[in-house]
C-alpha positions in Angstrom: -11.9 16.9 2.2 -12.2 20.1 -0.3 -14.8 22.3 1.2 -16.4 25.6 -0.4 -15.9 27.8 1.9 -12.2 28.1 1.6 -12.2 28.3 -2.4 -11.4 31.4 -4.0 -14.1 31.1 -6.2 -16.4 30.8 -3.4 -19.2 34.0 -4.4 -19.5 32.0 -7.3 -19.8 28.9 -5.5 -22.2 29.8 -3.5 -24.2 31.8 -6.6 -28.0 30.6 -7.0 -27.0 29.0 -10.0 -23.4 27.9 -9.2 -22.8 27.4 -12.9 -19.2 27.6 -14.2 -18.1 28.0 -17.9 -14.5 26.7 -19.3 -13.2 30.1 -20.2 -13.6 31.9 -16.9 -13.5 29.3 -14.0 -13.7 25.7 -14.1 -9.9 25.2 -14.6 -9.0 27.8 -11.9 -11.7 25.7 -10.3 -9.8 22.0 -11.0 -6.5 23.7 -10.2 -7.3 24.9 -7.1 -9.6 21.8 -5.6 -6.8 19.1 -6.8 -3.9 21.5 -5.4 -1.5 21.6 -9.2 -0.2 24.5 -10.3 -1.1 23.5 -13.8 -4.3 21.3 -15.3 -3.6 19.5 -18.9 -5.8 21.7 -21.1 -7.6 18.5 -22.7 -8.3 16.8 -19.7 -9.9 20.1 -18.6 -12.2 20.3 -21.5 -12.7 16.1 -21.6 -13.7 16.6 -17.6 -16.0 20.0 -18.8 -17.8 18.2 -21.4 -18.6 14.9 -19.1 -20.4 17.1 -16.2 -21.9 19.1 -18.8 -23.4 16.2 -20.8 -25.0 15.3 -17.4 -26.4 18.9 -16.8 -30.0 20.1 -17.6 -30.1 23.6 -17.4 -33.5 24.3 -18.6 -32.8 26.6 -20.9 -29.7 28.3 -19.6 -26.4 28.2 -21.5 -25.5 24.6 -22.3 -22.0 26.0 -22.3 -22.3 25.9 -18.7 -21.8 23.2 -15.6 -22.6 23.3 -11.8 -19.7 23.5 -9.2 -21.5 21.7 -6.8 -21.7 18.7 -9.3 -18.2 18.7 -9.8 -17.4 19.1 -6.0 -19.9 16.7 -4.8 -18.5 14.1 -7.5 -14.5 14.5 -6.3 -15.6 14.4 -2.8 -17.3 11.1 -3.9 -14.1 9.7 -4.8 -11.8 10.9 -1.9 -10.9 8.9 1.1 -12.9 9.3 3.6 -15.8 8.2 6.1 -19.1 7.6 4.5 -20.8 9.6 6.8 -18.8 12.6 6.2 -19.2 12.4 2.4 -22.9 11.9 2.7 -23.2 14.9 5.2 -20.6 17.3 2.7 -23.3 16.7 -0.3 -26.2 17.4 1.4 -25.0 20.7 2.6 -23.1 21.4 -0.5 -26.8 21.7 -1.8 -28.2 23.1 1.0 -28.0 26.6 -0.2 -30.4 28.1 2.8 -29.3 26.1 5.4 -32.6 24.8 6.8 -31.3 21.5 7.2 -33.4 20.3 4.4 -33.5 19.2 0.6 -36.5 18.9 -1.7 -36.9 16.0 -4.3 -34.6 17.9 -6.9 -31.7 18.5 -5.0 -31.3 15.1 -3.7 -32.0 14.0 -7.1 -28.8 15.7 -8.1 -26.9 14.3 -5.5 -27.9 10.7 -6.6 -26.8 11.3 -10.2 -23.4 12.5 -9.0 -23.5 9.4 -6.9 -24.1 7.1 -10.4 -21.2 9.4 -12.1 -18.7 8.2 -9.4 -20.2 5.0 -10.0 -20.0 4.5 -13.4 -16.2 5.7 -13.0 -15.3 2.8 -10.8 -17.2 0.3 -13.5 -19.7 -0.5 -11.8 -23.2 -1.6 -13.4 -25.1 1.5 -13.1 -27.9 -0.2 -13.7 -27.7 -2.6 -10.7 -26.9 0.7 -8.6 -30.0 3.0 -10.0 -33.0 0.9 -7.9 -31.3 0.3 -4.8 -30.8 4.1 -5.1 -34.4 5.0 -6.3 -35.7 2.7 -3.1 -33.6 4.4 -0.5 -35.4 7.1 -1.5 -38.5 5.5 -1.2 -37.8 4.7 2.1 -36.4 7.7 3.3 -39.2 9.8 2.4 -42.0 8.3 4.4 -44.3 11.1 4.7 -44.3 11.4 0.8 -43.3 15.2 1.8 -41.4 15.6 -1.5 -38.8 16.9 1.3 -35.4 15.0 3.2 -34.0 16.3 6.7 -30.1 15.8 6.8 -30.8 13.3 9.3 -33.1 11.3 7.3 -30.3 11.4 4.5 -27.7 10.3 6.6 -29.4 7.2 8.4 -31.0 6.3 5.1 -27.9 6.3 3.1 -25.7 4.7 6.1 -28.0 1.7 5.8 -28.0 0.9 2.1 -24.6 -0.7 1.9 -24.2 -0.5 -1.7 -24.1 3.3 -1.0 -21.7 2.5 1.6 -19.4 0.8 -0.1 -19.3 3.0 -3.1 -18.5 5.7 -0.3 -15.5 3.6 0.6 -16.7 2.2 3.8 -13.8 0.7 5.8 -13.8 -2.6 8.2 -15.4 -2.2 11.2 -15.1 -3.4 14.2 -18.6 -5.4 14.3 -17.9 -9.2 14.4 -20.2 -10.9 11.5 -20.1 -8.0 9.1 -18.8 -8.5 5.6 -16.5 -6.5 3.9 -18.0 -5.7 0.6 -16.7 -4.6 -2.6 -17.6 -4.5 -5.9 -16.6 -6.9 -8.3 -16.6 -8.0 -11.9 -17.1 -11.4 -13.0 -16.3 -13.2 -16.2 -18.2 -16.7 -15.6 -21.7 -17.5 -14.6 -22.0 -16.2 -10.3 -25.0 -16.8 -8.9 -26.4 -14.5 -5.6 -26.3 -16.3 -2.2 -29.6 -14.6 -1.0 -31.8 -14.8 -4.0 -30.0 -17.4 -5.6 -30.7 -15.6 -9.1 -27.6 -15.1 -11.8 -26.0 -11.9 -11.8 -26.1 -10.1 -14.9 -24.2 -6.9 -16.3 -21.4 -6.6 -18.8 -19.0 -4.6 -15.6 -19.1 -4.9 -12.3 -22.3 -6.8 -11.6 -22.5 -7.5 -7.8 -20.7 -7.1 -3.9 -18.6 -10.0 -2.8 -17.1 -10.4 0.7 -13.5 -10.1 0.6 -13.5 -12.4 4.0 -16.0 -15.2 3.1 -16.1 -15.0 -0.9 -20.2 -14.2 0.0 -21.6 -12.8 -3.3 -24.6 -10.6 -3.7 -26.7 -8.7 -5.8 -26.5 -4.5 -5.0 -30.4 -5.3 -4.0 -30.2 -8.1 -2.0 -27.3 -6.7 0.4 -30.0 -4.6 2.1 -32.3 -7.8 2.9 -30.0 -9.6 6.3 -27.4 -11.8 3.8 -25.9 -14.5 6.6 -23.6 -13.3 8.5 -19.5 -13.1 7.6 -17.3 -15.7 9.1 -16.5 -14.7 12.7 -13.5 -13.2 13.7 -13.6 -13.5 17.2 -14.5 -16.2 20.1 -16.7 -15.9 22.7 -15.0 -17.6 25.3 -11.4 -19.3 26.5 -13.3 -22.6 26.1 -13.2 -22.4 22.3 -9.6 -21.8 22.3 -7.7 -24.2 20.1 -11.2 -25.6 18.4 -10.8 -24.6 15.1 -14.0 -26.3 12.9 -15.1 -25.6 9.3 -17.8 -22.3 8.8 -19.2 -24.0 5.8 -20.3 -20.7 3.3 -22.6 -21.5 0.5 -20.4 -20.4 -2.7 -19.7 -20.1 -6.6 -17.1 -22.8 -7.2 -15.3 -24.2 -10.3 -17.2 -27.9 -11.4 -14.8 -30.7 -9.7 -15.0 -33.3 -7.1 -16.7 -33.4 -3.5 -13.5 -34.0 -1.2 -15.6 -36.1 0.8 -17.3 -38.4 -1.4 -15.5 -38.1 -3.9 -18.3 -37.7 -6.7 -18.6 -35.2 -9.6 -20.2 -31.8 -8.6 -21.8 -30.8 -11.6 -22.3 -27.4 -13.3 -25.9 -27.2 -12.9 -25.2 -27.3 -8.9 -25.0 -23.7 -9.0 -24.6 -23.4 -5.2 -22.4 -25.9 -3.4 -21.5 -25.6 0.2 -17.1 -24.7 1.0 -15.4 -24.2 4.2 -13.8 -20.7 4.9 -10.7 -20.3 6.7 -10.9 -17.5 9.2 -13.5 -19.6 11.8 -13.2 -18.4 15.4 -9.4 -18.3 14.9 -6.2 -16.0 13.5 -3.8 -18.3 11.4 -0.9 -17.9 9.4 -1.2 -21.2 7.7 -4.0 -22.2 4.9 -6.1 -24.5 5.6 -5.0 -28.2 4.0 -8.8 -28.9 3.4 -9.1 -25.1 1.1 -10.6 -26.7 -1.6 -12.8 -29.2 1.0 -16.2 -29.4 -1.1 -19.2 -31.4 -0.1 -23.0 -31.4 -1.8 -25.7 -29.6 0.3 -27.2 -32.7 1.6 -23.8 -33.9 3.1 -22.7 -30.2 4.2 -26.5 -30.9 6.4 -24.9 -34.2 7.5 -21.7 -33.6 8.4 -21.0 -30.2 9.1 -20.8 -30.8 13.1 -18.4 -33.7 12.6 -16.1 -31.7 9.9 -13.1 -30.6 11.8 -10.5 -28.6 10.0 -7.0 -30.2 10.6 -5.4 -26.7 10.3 -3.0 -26.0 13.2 -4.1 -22.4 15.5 -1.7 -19.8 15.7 -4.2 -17.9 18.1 -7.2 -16.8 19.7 -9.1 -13.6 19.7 -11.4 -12.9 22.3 -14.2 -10.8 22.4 -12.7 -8.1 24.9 -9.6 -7.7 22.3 -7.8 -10.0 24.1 -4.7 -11.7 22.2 -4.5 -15.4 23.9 -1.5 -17.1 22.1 -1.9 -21.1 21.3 1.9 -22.4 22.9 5.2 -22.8 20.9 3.1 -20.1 18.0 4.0 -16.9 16.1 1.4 -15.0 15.7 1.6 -13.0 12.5 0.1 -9.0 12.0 0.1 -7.9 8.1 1.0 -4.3 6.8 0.2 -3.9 3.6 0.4 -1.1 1.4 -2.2 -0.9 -1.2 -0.5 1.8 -3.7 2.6 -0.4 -3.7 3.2 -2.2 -7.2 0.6 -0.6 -9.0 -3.0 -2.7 -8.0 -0.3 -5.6 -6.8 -0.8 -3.9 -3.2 -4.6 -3.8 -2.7 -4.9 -7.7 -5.3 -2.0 -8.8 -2.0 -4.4 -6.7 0.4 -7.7 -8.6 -0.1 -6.1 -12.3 -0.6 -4.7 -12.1 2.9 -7.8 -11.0 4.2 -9.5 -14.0 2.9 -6.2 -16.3 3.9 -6.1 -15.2 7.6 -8.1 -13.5 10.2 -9.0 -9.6 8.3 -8.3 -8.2 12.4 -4.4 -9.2 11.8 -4.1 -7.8 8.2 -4.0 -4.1 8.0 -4.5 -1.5 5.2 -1.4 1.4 5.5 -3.5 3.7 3.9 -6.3 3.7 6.8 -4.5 5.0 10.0 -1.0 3.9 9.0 0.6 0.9 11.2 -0.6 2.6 14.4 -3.8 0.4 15.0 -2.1 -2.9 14.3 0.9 -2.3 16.3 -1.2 -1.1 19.1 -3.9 -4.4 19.2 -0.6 -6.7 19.5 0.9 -4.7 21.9 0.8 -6.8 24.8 1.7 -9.8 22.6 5.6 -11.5 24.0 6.3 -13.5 20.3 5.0 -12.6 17.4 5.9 -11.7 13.7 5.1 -8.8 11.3 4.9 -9.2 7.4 5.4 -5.6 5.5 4.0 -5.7 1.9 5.3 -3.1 0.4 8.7 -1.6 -1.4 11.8 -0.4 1.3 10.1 3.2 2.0 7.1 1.3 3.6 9.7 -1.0 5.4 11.3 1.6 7.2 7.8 3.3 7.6 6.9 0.1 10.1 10.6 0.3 11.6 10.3 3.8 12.6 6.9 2.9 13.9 8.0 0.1 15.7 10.8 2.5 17.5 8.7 5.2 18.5 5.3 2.9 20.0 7.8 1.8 22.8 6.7 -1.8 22.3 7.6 -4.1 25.0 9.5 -6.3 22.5 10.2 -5.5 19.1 9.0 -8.3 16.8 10.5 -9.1 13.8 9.7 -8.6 10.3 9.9 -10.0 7.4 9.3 -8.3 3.9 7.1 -9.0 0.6 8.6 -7.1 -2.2 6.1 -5.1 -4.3 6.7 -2.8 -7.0 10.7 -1.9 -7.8 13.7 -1.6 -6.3 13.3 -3.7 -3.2 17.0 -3.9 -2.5 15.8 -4.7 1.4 13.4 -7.5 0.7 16.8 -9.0 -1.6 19.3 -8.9 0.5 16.8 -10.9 3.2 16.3 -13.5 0.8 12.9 -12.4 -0.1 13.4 -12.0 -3.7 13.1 -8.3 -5.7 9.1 -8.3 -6.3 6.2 -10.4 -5.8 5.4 -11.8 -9.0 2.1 -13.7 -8.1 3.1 -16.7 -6.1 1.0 -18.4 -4.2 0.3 -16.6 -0.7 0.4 -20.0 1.3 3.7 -20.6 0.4 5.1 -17.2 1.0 3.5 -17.8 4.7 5.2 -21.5 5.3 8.4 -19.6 4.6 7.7 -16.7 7.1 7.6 -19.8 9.8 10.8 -21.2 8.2 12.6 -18.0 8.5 15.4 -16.7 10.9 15.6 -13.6 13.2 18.7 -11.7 12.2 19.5 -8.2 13.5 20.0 -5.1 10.7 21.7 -1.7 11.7 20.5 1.4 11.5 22.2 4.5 11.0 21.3 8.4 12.0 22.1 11.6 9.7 22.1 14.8 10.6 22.5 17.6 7.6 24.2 20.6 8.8 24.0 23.8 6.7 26.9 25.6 5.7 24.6 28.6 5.1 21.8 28.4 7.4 20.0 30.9 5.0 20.6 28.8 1.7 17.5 26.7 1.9 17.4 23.7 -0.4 15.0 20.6 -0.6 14.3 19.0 2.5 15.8 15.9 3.3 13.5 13.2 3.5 14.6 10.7 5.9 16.7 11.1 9.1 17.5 7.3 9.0 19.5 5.0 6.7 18.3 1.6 6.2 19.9 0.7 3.1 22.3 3.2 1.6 23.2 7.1 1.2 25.1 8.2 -1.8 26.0 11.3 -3.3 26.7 12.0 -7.0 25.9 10.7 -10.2 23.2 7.7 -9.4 21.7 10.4 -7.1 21.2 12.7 -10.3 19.8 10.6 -12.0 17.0 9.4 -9.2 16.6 13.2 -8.6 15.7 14.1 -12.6 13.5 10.7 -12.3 11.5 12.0 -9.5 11.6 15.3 -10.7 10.1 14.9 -14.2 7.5 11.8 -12.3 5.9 14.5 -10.0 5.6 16.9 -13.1 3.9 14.2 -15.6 2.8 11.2 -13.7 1.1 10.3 -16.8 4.5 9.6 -18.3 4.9 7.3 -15.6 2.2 4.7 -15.5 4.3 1.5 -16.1 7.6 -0.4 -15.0 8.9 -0.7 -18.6 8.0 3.1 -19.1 10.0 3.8 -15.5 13.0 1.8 -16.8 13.1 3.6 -20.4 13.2 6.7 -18.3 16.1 5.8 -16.2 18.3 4.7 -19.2 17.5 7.6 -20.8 18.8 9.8 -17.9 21.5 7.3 -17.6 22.6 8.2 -21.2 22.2 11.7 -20.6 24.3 11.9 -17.4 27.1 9.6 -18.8 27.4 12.7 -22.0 26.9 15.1 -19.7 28.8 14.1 -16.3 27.1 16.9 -14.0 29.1 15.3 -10.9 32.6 14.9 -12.9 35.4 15.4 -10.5 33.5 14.4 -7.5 36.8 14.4 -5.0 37.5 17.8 -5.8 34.0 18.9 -4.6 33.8 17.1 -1.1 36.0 15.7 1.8 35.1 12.5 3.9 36.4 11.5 7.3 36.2 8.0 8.7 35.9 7.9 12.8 38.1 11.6 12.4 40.3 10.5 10.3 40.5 11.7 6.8 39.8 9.6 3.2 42.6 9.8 0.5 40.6 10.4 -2.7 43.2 12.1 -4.6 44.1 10.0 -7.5 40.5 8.7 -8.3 38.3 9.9 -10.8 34.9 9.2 -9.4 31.4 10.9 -10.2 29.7 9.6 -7.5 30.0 8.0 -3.1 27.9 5.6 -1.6 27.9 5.1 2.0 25.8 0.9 2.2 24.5 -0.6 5.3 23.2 -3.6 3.1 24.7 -5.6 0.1 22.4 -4.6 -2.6 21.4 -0.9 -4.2 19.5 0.1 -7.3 17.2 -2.7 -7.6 20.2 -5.6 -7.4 23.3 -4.0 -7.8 26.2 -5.2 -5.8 28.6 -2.1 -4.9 30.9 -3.5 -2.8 31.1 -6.7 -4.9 30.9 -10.8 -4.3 32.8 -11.7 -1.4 35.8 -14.0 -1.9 37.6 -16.7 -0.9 39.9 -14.8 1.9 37.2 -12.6 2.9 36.3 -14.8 6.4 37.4 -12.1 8.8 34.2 -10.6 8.6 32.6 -12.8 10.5 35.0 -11.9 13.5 33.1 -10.3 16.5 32.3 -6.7 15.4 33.9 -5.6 18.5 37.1 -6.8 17.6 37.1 -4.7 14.3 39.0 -1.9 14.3 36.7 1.1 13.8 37.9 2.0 10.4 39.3 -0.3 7.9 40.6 1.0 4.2 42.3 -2.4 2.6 39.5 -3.0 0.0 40.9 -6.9 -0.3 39.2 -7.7 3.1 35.4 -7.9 4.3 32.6 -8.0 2.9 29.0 -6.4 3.9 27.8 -7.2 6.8 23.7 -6.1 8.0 24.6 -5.9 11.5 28.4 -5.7 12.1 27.7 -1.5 12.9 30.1 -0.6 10.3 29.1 0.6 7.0 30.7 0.6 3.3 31.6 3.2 1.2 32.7 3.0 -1.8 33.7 4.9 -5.2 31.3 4.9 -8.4 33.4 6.0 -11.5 30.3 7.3 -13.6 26.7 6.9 -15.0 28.3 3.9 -17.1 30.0 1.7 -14.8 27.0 1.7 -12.9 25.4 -0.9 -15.5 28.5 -2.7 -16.1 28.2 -3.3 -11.9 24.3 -4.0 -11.8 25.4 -7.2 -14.6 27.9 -8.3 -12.5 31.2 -7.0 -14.9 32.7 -5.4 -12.2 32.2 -3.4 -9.1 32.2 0.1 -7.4 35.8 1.4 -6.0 35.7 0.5 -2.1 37.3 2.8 0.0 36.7 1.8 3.4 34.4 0.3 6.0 33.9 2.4 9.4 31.4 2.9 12.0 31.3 7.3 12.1 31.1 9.0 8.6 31.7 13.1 8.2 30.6 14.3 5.2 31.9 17.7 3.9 31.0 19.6 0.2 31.9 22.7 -1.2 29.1 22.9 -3.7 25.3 22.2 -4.2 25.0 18.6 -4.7 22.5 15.8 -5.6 21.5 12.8 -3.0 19.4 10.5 -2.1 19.0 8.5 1.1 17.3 4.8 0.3 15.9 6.0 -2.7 14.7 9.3 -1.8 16.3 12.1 -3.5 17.0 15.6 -3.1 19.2 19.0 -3.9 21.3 19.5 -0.9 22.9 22.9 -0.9 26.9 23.0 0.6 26.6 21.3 4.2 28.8 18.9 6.5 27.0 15.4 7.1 27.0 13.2 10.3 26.3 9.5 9.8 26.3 7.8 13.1 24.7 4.4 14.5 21.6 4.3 15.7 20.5 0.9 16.9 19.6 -2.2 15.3 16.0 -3.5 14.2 15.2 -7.2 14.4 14.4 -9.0 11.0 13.6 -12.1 9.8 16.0 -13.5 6.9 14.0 -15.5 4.1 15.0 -19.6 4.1 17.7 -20.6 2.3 16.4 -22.6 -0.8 15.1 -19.2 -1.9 17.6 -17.8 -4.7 19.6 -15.0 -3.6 19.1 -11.5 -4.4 22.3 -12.0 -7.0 19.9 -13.6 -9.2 16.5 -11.9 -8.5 17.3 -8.5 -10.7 
C-alpha cells in the first residue's frame, strides 16, 4: 500500500493544507503513486476535476485539491486488509500524531469512503446512514473527538464498511461472505423483510447462501451462513437440507407440487454446502416448499446428494470411501469478469473452504489444507500461465502425492485446456455439468521440459526470460514477433486492449505487418539446432520462424505438427523403445508424455493462418528428447505465450519430469474444432 512518507512530494504532503493544483503536482502525484512513467493528460484533468468537485476549501483556490483525498481514495480501492486501510486513513489525517481525529477529519475520510463507493456502483444512499450511525456509535462521549482505536473497532464491525474495504473469507464457520449486488427484479431483505430499493447496487448478498440484506440490516445478527464444517465424526456422511429463506423465481413447490405465487415474497430453499464439501449439485437445487411445510418437514427432508467429504472442526480432511475430493483455483482476472462470475458460482456450488481465490495468497493455502489428503483432484480456472502457476506449486510444496488436475479454460488461447479435451474457453455452461465430467475424466501424465538461457555476452543484458519451464511450446521467430509487439504495445495502452475482438484486430494487424515486413526472414542462417548432439540440416528451407511443442495445439488451436495419419501407429510404441532422435517427418505424431518433443519449421507470418484453418501445416523437422539451441543475432521468443527479446545465447531444453492430469471425457469435441 502507497504510503506518504516515501513520496517525493512528501513536504507538500505533509503541508497543513496538503492542497495540490494540476499544473505543479497532481500528475507528478498520479505518476508516481500508480508507478507509470506517463499519465494520459485527460484522465489527469477528468480525475482533478472529480476530487475537486468534492472539495470545500472555504475560500481557498477552487483550483486546488487535497492529496490526502486522493491517497486515502486509491488506498480505498487497493487490495488489502480492512484493517490496514482503515488504520492508513486515519493517520493519513492525523497530521499531529496524537492518535486522534476531530469530527471534520473523519468526516473527510467518510466522504472519500462514498467516492470509492459510488465508483463500484453502489447506492450511496443505502451506504450514507449506516455510515452516519457508525459514527454515532463510535463517539459515545459526544466528545466531537475519535481515538484510532475507536475508529478501527467501529469500522471493523459495520460490515458494509467491511466489505466495501474488500474484506476476504474468514475462517469463522457461520459468517457470510458479502458483496454487493445489483438487482433488476423485485428482492426483498431476509432480516426486515422490506423491498430493496435503489436504481444500482441496492443491497449485500451472501455469495455462499444467496442471504440478501439491506446495507442497514447486516449490522443487526442476520442468521447465520450455511455451515462449513461438522462438529463431530458422527455427522460424517449425513448430508440434510439447511433450508435459507430466499428471493426465488414464481414456480412450483417440489413437494407439493402447488403454485408459489408472486406475492409469497419469501419462500423457504435448500442450500447446498450443509455440513459437507461436494463436487456434485444437489439433484433437489431447485427443492422449494411453502413456509408452513419448510416448519413441517424440514427434519425429515434429506438431500439425496452423494458426500464427497467431511470437514471437521480441527481442519481435519476425513474422506467419504471410493471419493475424489475436489480443491478449486480460480483466477479472478482470467477472462475479463468471467474469473471472479466462475469464482462466486463455485462458492455457492460446493463447500467456499475447497474453492480458492489466486489473487489472495496464491495456491499456497489450498494446497497446504489438502495436504495430508491420499486422492483427490484439483480444478484450475484460469488460461495456461495460471496452469503452470499450480504445477510449479504443486512441485515445490513437496506434496506427498501429486493430485491431478484438470483445467477450465478462461479468457484466450488455452491451447492446454484443448488438447485435454476441455475445450478453448468457458463460454457459460452450466457448472454442474463441467463437475460430472471432472468425475468422468482420466489421469494422464504430461511432460515437462527445463530451459536454461546461456548468454553469449554475459554483459548484453536483454529482457528477462519469463519462465524456466515449458509446458506447451517454445518457438523462436516470426509468431514470437508478433506476440512480443502485442504485449509490447498492451503494456503501453491497456486501454486499446479492453476486448477479445479488439485483441484479435491487433494480432492480424501485426500479422499483416510482419508478413510485409519479414523481420525473421532467413531464420536458418541466423541459428543452429542440435538434437541429442547431433546437428539439424536446415539448409534448403526458407523458414521465418522454429517451434519446439510438448503438446498438439499452439496459438489458440493451431495444429503445427498436423493431424496424425493412417500409418502414424508407432507412436504409441513404449517411449523407451524410441530412438532418441527421429527426423522422418512421415512418422509420429505428438505425444503429451512420450518425453520427446516436436519441432518444426514455420515458413512465415502467412502460413501461420493457412495452418490455424487447417490448409496445411508447419515443416516438421524432427522429434527428440535434448534440444541445443544456438543464434548469432538478437532474436524474438516466447515460451507458452510469454514473450521476450533474447540477445545472442545458446539454449538447453532438457526433461524435467512429468505432472499428472486429468484428460476431459471423450464425447467432448476435440480441441480441432473448439478454435
Amino acid at each position: 500500500m502507497f504510503r506518504p512518507t516515501d513520496h517525493p512530494l512528501k513536504e507538500i504532503y505533509f503541508s497543513p493544507k496538503s492542497l495540490c493544483s494540476e499544473s505543479d503536482c497532481f500528475r507528478l502525484f498520479l505518476k508516481t503513486y500508480l508507478e507509470v512513467e506517463d499519465f494520459p493528460k485527460d484522465l489527469c484533468q477528468r480525475l482533478f476535476r472529480s476530487f475537486q468537485s468534492g472539495t470545500e476549501l472555504d475560500g481557498q483556490d477552487n483550483a486546488k485539491v487535497f492529496l490526502k483525498d486522493v491517497s486515502c481514495y486509491f488506498s480505498l480501492l487497493e487490495d488489502g486488509q480492512p484493517r490496514d486501510k482503515l488504520e492508513f486513513a486515519f493517520k493519513l489525517y492525523d497530521r499531529d500524531g496524537n492518535g486522534v481525529l476531530d469530527s471534520s477529519e473523519v468526516d473527510r475520510i467518510i466522504a472519500q469512503m462514498m467516492h470509492a463507493a459510488d465508483y463500484l456502483d453502489w447506492d450511496v444512499s443505502e451506504l450514507r446512514p449506516v455510515l452516519k450511525d457508525m459514527m454515532t456509535a463510535i463517539d459515545a462521549d459526544s466528545s466531537n473527538t475519535v481515538s484510532l482505536d475507536e475508529w478501527v473497532e467501529g469500522g471493523m464491525n459495520n460490515v458494509p464498511l467491511l466489505v466495501l474495504l474488500g474484506l476476504k473469507m474468514t475462517q469463522k464457520d457461520g459468517q457470510h461472505l458479502w458483496r454487493m449486488k445489483n438487482y433488476n427484479k423485485p428482492v426483498y431483505c431476509n432480516v426486515c423483510q422490506s423491498m430493496l430499493l435503489g436504481l444500482r447496487k441496492q443491497g449485500l448478498c451472501c455469495t455462499c447462501c444467496k442471504y440478501t440484506v439491506h446495507g442497514r440490516c447486516a449490522n443487526r445478527n442476520p442468521a447465520p451462513c450455511t455451515r462449513t464444517y461438522v462438529k463431530s465424526k458422527k455427522d460424517t456422511g449425513v448430508p440434510t437440507h439447511d433450508w435459507v429463506s430466499g428471493n426465488c423465481d414464481s414456480g412450483k413447490c417440489d413437494k407439493c407440487q402447488k403454485k408459489i405465487k408472486s406475492d409469497q415474497i419469501l419462500i423457504y430453499h435448500h442450500n447446498l454446502q450443509i455440513n459437507s464439501l461436494k463436487i456434485l449439485q444437489c439433484d433437489f437445487l431447485d427443492y422449494f416448499s411453502h413456509f408452513t411445510e419448510y416448519t413441517d418437514n424440514i427434519i425429515v427432508s434429506i438431500c439425496e446428494t452423494a458426500v464427497i467429504f467431511e470437514l471437521f472442526i480441527s481442519d481435519q480432511i476425513d474422506p467419504v470411501p471410493d471419493t475424489h475430493p475436489l480443491l478449486v483455483f480460480v483466477n479472478p482476472k482470467s477472462g475479463g469478469k468471467q474469473g471472479e462470475r466462475v469464482l462466486r458460482k463455485f462458492q455457492y456450488l460446493l463447500n467456499p473452504r475447497q474453492v480458492y481465490n489466486l489473487s489472495n495468497g496464491g495456491p499456497g493455502p489450498g494446497l497446504c489444507f489438502f495436504r495430508n489428503l491420499k486422492d483427490y483432484r484439483i480444478l484450475v480456472c484460469g488460461g495456461d500461465g495460471t496452469v503452470g502457476w499450480i504445477l510449479d506449486a504443486i512441485e515445490k510444496n513437496n506434496l506427498q502425492v501429486r493430485p491431478p488436475v484438470a483445467v477450465l479454460p478462461l479468457g484466450t488461447g488455452n491451447d492446454l485446456a484443448r488438447c485435454l479435451r476441455w475445450g478453448g474457453g468457458y463460454d457459460g455452461t452450466d457448472l454442474c455439468r463441467i463437475l460430472k465430467e471432472i468425475e468422468g475424466s482420466t489421469p494422464v501424465l504430461m511432460d515437462r521440459w527445463n530451459v536454461e538461457v546461456i548468454l553469449e555476452d554475459p554483459q548484453e543484458m536483454g529482457d528477462p526470460v519469463p519462465y524456466e519451464i515449458i509446458n506447451n511450446y517454445f518457438s523462436i521467430g516470426v509468431d514470437a514477433s508478433i506476440a512480443h509487439r502485442f504485449h509490447t504495445l498492451r503494456e503501453k495502452h491497456p486501454q486499446k486492449f479492453n476486448s477479445r475482438m479488439k485483441n484479435k484486430l491487433w494480432y492480424f494487424e501485426f500479422a499483416t505487418s510482419e508478413t510485409i515486413s519479414a523481420s525473421c526472414k532467413k531464420l536458418n542462417e541466423c541459428l543452429t539446432i542440435e538434437c541429442c548432439g547431433t546437428p539439424l540440416d536446415l539448409s534448403g528451407l526458407s523458414m521465418e520462424g522454429i517451434a519446439v511443442l510438448n503438446i498438439p495445439s499452439m496459438h489458440g488451436g493451431s495444429n503445427l505438427w498436423g493431424e496424425a495419419k493412417k500409418g502414424e501407429s508407432k507412436s504409441l510404441m513404449n517411449p523407451q523403445e524410441m530412438p532418441e532422435v527421429i527426423v522422418d517427418p512421415e512418422i509420429l505424431k505428438v505425444n503429451l508424455s512420450d518425453l520427446r518433443l516436436e519441432v518444426v519449421g514455420l515458413e512465415g507470418a502467412m502460413e501461420m493462418g493457412q495452418i490455424y484453418t487447417g490448409l496445411k501445416s508447419a515443416i516438421r523437422l524432427a522429434k527428440t528428447s535434448q534440444i541445443t539451441i544456438r543464434t548469432k543475432k538478437p532474436l524474438p521468443m516466447q515460451i507458452d505465450g510469454e514473450p521476450w527479446m533474447q540477445p545472442p545465447c545458446t539454449i538447453h531444453i532438457t526433461h524435467k519430469n512429468q505432472a499428472s492430469m486429468l484428460m476431459g471425457p471423450q464425447s467432448r469435441s476435440s480441441f480441432f474444432s473448439s478454435k
